[in-house]
Each structure stands twice: as structure tokens, then as C-alpha cells.
NUKE-321127 format. One line per 5 residues: number of its first residue (from 1); for each residue x, y, z of N, C-alpha, C, O. Coordinates in Angstrom, 3 decimals. Example, Ala and Ser with C-alpha at 12.3 -4.5 7.8 and 13.67 -1.06 7.14 Angstrom:
2
1) 13.190 -5.690 7.800 12.300 -4.500 7.800 13.200 -3.300 7.800 14.236 -3.319 8.465 ~ 12.850 -2.250 7.080 13.670 -1.060 7.140 12.900 0.030 7.870 13.409 1.138 8.039
***
This chain:
167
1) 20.437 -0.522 -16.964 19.710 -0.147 -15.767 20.565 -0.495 -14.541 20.912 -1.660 -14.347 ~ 20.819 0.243 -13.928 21.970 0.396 -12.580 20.659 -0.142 -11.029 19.505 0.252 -10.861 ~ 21.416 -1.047 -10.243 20.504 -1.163 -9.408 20.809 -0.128 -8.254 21.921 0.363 -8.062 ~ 19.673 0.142 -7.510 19.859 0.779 -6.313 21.132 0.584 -5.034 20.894 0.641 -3.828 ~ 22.937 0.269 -5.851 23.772 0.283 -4.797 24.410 1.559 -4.650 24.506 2.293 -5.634
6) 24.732 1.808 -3.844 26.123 3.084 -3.437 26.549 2.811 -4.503 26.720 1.727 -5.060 ~ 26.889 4.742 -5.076 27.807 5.359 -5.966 28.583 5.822 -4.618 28.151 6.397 -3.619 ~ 30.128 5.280 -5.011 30.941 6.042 -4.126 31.708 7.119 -4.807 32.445 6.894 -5.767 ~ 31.481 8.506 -4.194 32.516 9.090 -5.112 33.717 10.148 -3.862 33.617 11.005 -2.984 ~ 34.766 9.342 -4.567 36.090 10.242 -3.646 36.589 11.629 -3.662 37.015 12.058 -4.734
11) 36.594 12.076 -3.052 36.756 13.617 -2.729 38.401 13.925 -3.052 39.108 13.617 -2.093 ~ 38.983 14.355 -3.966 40.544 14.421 -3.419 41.099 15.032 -2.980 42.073 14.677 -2.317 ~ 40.603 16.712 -3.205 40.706 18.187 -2.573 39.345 18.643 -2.331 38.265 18.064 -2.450 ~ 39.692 19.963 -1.919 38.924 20.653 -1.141 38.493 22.070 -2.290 37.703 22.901 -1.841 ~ 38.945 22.235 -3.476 38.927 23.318 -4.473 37.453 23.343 -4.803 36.803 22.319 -4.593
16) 36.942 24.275 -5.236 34.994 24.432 -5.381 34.752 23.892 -6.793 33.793 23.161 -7.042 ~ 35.709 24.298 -7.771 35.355 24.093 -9.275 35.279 22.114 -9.364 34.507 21.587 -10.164 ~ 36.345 21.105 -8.267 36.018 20.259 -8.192 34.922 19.489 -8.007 34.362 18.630 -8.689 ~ 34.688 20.074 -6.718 33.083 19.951 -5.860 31.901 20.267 -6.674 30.872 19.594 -6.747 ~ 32.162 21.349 -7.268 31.063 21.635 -8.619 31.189 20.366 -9.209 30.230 19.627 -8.985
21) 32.069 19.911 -9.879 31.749 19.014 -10.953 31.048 17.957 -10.479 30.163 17.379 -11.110 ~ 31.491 17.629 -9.156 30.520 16.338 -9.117 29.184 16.571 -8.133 28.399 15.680 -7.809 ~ 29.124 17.758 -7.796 27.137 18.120 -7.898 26.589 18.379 -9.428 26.790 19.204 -10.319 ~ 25.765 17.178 -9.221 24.190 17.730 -10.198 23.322 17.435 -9.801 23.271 16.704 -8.812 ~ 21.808 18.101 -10.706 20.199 17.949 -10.039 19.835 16.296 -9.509 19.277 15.872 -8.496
26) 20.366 15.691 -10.570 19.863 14.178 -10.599 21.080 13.438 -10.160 21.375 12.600 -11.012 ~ 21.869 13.439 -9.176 22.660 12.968 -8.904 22.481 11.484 -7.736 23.029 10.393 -7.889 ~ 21.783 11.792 -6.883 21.054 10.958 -6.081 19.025 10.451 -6.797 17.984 10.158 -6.209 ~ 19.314 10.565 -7.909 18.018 10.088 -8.425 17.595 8.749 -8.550 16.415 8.401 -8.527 ~ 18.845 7.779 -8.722 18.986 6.740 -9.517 19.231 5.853 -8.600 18.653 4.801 -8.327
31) 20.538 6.591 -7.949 21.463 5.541 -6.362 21.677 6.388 -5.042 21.305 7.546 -4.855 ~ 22.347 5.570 -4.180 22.026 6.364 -3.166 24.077 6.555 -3.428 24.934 5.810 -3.900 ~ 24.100 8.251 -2.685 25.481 8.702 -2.932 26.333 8.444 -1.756 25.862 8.335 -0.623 ~ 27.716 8.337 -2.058 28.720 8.424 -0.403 29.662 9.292 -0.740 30.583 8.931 -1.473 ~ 29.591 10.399 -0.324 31.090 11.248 -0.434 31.998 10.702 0.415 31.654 10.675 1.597
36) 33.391 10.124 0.050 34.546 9.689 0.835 35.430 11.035 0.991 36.135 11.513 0.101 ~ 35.225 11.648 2.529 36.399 12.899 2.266 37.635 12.109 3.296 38.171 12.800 4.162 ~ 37.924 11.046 3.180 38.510 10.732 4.770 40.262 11.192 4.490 41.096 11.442 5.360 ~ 40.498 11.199 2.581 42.040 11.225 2.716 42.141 13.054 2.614 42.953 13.375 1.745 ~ 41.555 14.143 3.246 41.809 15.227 3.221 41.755 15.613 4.956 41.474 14.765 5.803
41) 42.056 16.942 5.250 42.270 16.875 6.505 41.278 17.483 7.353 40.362 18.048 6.755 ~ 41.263 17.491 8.086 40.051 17.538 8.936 39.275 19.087 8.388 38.092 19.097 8.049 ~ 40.061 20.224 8.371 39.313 21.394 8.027 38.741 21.808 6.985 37.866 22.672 6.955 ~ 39.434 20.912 5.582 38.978 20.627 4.119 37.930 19.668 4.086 37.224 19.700 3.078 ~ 37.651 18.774 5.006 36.614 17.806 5.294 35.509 18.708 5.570 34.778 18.912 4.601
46) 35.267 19.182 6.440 34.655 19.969 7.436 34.150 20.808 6.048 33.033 20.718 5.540 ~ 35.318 21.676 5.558 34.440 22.831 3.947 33.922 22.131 3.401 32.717 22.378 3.446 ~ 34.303 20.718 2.452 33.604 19.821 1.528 32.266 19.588 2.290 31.261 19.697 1.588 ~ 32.041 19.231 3.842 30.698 19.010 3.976 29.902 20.036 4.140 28.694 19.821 4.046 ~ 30.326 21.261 4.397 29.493 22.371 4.423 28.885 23.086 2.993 27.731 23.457 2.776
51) 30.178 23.150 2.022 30.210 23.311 0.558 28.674 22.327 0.174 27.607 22.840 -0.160 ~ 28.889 21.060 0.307 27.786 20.251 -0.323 26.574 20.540 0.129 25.640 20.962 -0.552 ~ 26.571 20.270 1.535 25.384 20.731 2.253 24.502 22.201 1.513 23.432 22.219 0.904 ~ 25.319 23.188 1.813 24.857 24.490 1.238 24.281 24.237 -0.539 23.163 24.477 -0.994 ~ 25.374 23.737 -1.183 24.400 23.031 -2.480 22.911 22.337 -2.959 22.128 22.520 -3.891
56) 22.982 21.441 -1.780 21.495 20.759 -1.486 20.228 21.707 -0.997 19.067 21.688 -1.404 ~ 21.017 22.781 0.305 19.889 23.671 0.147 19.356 25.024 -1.334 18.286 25.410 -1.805 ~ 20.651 25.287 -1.548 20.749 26.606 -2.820 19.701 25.699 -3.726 18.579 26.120 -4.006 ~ 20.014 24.875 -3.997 19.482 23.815 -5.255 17.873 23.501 -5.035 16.984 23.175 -5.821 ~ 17.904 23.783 -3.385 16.747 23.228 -3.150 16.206 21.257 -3.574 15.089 20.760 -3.716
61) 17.155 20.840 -3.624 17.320 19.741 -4.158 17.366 19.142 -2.806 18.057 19.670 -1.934 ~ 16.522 17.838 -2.526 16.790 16.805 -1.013 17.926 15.630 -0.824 18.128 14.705 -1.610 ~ 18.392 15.806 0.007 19.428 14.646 0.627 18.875 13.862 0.584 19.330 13.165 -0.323 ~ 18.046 13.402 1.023 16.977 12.288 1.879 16.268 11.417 0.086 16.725 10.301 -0.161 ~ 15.560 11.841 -0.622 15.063 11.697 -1.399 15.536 11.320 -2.999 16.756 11.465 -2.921
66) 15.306 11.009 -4.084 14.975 9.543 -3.802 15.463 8.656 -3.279 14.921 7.625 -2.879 ~ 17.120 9.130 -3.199 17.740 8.187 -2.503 18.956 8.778 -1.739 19.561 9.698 -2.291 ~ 19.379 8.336 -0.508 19.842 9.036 0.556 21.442 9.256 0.073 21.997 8.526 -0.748 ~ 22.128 10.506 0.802 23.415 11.008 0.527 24.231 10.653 1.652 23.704 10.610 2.763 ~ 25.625 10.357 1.487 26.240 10.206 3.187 26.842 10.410 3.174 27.086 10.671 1.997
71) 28.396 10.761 4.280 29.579 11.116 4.050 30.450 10.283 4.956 30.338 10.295 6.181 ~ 31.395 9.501 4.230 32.524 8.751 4.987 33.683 9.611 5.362 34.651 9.808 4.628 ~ 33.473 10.250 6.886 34.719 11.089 7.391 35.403 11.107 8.952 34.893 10.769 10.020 ~ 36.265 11.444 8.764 36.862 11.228 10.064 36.271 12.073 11.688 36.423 11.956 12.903 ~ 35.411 13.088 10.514 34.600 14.103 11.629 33.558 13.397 12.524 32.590 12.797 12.056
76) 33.817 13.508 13.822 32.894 12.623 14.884 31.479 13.642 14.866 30.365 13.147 14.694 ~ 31.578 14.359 14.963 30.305 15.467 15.317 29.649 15.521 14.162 30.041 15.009 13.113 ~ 28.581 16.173 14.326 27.958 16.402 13.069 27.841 17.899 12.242 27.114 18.675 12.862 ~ 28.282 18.350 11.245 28.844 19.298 10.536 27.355 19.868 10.066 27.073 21.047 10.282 ~ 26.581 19.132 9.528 25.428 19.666 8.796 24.382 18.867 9.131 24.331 18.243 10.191
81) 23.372 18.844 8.115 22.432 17.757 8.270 22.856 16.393 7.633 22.430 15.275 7.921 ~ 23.805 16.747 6.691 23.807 15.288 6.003 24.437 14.419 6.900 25.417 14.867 7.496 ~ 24.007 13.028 7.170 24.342 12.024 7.449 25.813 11.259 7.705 25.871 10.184 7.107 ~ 27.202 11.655 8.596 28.539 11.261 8.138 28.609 9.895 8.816 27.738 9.615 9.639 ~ 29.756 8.865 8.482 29.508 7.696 9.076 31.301 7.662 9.074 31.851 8.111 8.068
86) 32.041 7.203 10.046 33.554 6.467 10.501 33.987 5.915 9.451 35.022 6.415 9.008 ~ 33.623 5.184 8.976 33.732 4.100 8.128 32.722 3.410 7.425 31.634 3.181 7.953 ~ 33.075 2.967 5.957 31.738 2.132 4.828 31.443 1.486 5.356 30.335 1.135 4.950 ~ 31.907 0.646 6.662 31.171 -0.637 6.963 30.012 -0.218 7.812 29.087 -0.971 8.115 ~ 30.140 1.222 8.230 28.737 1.811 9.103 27.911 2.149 7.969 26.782 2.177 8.458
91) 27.812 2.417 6.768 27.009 2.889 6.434 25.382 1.944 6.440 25.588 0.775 6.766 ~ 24.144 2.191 6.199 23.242 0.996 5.884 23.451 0.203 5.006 24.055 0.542 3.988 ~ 22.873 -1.378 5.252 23.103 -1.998 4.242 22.689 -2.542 3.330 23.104 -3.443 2.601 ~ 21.367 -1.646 3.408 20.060 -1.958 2.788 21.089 -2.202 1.335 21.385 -3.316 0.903 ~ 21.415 -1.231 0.888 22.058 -0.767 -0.270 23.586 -1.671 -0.475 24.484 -1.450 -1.287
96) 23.497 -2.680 0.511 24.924 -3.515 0.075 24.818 -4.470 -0.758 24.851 -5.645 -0.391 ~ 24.665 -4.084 -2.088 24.331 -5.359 -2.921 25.858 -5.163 -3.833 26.781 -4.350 -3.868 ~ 25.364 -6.802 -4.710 26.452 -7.142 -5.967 25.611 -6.450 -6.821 24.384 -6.533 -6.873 ~ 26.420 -5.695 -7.552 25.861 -5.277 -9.057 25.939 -6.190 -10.322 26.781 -6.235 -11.218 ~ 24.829 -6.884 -10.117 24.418 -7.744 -11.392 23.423 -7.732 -12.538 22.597 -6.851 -12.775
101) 23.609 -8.699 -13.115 22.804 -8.261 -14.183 21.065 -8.330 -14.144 20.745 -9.486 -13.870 ~ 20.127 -7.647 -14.291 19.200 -7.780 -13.997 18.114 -8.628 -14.510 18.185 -8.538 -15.735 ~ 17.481 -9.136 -14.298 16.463 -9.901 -15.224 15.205 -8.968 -15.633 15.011 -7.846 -15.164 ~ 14.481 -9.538 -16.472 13.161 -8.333 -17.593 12.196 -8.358 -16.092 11.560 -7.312 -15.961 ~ 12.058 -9.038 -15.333 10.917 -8.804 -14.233 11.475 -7.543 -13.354 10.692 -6.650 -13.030
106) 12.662 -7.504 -13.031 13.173 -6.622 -12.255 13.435 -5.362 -13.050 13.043 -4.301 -12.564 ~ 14.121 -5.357 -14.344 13.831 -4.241 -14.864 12.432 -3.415 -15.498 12.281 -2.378 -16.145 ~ 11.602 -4.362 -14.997 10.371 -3.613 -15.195 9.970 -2.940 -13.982 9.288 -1.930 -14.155 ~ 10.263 -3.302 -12.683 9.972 -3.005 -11.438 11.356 -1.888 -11.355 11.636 -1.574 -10.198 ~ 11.876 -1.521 -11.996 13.246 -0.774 -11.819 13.015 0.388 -12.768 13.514 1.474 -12.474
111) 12.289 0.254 -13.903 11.262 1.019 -14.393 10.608 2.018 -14.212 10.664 3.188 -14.593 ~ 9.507 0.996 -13.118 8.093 1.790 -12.486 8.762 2.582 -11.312 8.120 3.577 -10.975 ~ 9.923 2.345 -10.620 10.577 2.931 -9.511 10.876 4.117 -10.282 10.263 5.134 -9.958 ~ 11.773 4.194 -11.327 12.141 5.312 -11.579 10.946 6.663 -12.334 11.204 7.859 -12.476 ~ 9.648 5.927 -12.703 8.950 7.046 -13.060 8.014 7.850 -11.347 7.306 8.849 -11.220
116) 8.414 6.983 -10.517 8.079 6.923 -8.957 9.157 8.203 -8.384 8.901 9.340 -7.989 ~ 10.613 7.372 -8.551 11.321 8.466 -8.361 11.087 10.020 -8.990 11.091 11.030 -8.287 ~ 10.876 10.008 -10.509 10.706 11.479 -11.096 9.445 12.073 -10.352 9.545 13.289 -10.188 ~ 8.604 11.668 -9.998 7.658 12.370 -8.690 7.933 12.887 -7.676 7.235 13.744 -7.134 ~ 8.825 12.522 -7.317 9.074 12.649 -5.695 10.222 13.568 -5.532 10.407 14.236 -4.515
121) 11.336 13.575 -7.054 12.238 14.198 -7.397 11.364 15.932 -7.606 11.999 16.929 -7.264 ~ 10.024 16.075 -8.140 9.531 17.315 -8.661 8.726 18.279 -7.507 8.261 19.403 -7.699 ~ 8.710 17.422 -6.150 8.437 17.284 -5.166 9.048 18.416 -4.361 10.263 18.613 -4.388 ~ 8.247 19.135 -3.672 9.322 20.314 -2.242 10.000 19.420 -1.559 9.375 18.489 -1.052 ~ 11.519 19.518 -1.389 11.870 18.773 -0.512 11.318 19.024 0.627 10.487 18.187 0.978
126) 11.565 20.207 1.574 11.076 20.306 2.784 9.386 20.192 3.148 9.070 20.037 4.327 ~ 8.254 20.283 2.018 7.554 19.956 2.470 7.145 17.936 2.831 6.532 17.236 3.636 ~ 7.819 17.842 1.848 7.962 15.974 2.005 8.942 15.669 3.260 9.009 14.524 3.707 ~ 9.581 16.565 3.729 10.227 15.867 4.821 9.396 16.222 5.876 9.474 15.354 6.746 ~ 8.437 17.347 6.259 7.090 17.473 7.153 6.316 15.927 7.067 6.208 14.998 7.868
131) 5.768 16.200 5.446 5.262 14.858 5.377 5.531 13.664 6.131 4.595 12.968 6.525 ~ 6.575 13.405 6.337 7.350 12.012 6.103 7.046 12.431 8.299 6.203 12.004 9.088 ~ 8.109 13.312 8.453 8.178 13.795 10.197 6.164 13.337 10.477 5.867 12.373 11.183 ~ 5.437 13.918 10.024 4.403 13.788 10.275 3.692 12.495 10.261 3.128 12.096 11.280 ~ 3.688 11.650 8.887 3.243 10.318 9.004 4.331 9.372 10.234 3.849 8.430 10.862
136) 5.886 9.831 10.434 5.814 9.097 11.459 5.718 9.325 13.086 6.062 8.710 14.096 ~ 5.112 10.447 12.795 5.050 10.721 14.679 3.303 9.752 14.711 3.182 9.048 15.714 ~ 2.161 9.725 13.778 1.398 9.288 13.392 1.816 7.610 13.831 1.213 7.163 14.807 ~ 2.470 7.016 13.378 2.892 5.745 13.434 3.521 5.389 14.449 3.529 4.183 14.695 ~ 4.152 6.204 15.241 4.690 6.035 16.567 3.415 5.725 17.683 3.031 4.776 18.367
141) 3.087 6.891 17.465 1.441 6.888 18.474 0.336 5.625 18.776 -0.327 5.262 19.748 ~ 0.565 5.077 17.087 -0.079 3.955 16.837 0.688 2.619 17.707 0.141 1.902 18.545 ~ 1.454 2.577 17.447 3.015 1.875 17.362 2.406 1.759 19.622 2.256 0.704 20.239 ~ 2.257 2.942 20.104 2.542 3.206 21.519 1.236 2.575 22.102 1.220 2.146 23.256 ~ 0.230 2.528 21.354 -0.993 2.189 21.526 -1.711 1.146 21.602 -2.808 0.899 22.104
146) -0.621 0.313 20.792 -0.420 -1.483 20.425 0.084 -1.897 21.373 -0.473 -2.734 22.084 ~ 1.224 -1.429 21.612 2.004 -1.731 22.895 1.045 -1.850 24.430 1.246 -2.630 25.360 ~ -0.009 -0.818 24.308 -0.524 -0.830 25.391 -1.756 -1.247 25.575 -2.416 -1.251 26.615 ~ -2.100 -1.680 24.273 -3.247 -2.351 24.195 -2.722 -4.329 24.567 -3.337 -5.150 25.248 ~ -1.736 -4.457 23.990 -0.935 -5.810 24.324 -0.757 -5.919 25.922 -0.883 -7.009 26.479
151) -0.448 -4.692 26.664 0.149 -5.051 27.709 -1.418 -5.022 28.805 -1.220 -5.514 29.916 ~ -2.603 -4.593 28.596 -4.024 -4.614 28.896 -4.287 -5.860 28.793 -4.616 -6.573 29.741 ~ -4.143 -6.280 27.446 -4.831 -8.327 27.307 -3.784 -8.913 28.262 -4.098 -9.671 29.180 ~ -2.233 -8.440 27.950 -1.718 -10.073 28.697 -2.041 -9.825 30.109 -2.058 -10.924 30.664 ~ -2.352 -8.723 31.088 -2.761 -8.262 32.170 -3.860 -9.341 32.426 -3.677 -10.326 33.141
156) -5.220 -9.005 31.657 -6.440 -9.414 32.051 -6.602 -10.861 31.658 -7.641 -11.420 32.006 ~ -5.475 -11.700 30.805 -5.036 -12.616 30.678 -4.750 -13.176 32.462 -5.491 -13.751 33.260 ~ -3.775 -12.837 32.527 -3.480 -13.156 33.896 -4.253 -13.043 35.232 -4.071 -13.650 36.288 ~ -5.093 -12.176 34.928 -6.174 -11.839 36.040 -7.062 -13.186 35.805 -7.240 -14.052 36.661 ~ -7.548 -13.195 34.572 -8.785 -14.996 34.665 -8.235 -15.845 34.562 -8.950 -16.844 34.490
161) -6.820 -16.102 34.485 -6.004 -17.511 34.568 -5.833 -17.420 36.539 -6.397 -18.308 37.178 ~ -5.183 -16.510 37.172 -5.136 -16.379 38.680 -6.839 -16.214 39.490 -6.990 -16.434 40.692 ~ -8.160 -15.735 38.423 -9.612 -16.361 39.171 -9.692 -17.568 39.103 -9.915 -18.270 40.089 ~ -9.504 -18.064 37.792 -9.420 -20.154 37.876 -8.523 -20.775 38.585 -8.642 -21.996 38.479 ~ -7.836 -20.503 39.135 -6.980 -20.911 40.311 -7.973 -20.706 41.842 -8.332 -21.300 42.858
166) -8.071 -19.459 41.142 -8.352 -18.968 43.410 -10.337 -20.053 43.231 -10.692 -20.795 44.147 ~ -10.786 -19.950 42.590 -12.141 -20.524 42.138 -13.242 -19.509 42.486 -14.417 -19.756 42.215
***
């Protein structure tokens, strides 16, 4: 049982039958992926992320889901939707772990994740990413509402601490 760290996998050219080989359905099922294109040159970078990208949509298969895709490249702008980062040390680090050995509590919880994952994997991507856009504009609102409900008490806070003063 593999824990949830970065699979890094290196890009060496820019040829399609390559790029084929290392897309499949379940490829991001398990871990979260990093394409390294940084030792090719900027315009073979640029195809590899468009090439992949276009895969994820043809496939209908999600970036985002179960576990996120990224690309370590020298390209500053952004090429597609997927996610590119300068350098590994930008990437998140949720996912910066040692790969060790697991204990029976964790592989039971590593388990139940993965029959979690095959759900979410059988899943529309794009309607789960509405989903997801939707529960958090939902949570923002909430999120804006707290804020202003906090900033009402410490107000009226201050208003009956400055009447017990004035008497």
C-alpha cells in the first residue's frame, strides 16, 4: 500500500507515443502526479503540457481528483488548466512525506480511502468541480458573515465598556 506522496515522473522528450505511455485512467488514483518537463525546451514543454492537458479532457478523466496533477516547468504563464510550479520546492506540501512503512491502523484507513477514491474516480469530473466551485462560494459567504458578525460584538463590546466609563 503506497501512501499518498508525489509520483514524480520525468518527461525526456516531447514524442506522443512517449507521452502515451505514461497516461492512464488510474494514474492519479492512488498519488498525487508531477510531470517534470524542465530538461526540454521551452516549446516541447509548452506541447507536453498541452498534449496532457488535452488527454485529461478527451479521457474525460479529472486533474483535480482523487488526487491532484502538476507540472514542474520553466513556463511562467499558464499553458492550460493544469497547475505548473518553478520548482519542487513550490509544489504543496501537504504531500511531502517519507515513504514508510505503514502500520495495520493506517492501512485500514488507506483502505477505506481508496474504496472513497473509486467513487469519486466514477464521478463527472466537471460536474464535481461545479460541486466543489459551489460548496465553496457557499463557505466563503459563511466565512464573510462570521467575520461580520465578530466585528458587530467586538463593536458593541466597546460601546458598553465606553457607557461604564461615561456612567
Amino acid at each position: 500500500m503506497n501512501l499518498p506522496i508525489y509520483q514524480i515522473i520525468n518527461v525526456k522528450n516531447a514524442d506522443l507515443i512517449e507521452i502515451a505511455k505514461l497516461l492512464h485512467e488510474d494514474m492519479n488514483l492512488r498519488r498525487p502526479i508531477v510531470f517534470v518537463v524542465k530538461t526540454l525546451s521551452l516549446d516541447e514543454q509548452r506541447e507536453v503540457i498541452g498534449v496532457i492537458g488535452n488527454w485529461f479532457d478527451t479521457h474525460l478523466a479529472s486533474w483535480r481528483y482523487p488526487y491532484p496533477v502538476f507540472f514542474v516547468s520553466d513556463l511562467a504563464e499558464a499553458v492550460g488548466f493544469i497547475p505548473i510550479v518553478a520548482e519542487m520546492s513550490a509544489l504543496p506540501k501537504f504531500y511531502n512525506q517519507k515513504d514508510t512503512k505503514v502500520t495495520v491502523k493506517e492501512s485500514q484507513v488507506l483502505d477505506r480511502n481508496r474504496l472513497l477514491q473509486q467513487e469519486i474516480k466514477n464521478a463527472d469530473p466537471h460536474q464535481m468541480a461545479e460541486v466543489v466551485r459551489e460548496y465553496g462560494i457557499n463557505h466563503k459567504k459563511i466565512w464573510y458573515l462570521v467575520q461580520e458578525g465578530a466585528f458587530y460584538s467586538e463593536l458593541l463590546k466597546r460601546l458598553r465598556a465606553k457607557e461604564k466609563v461615561d456612567g
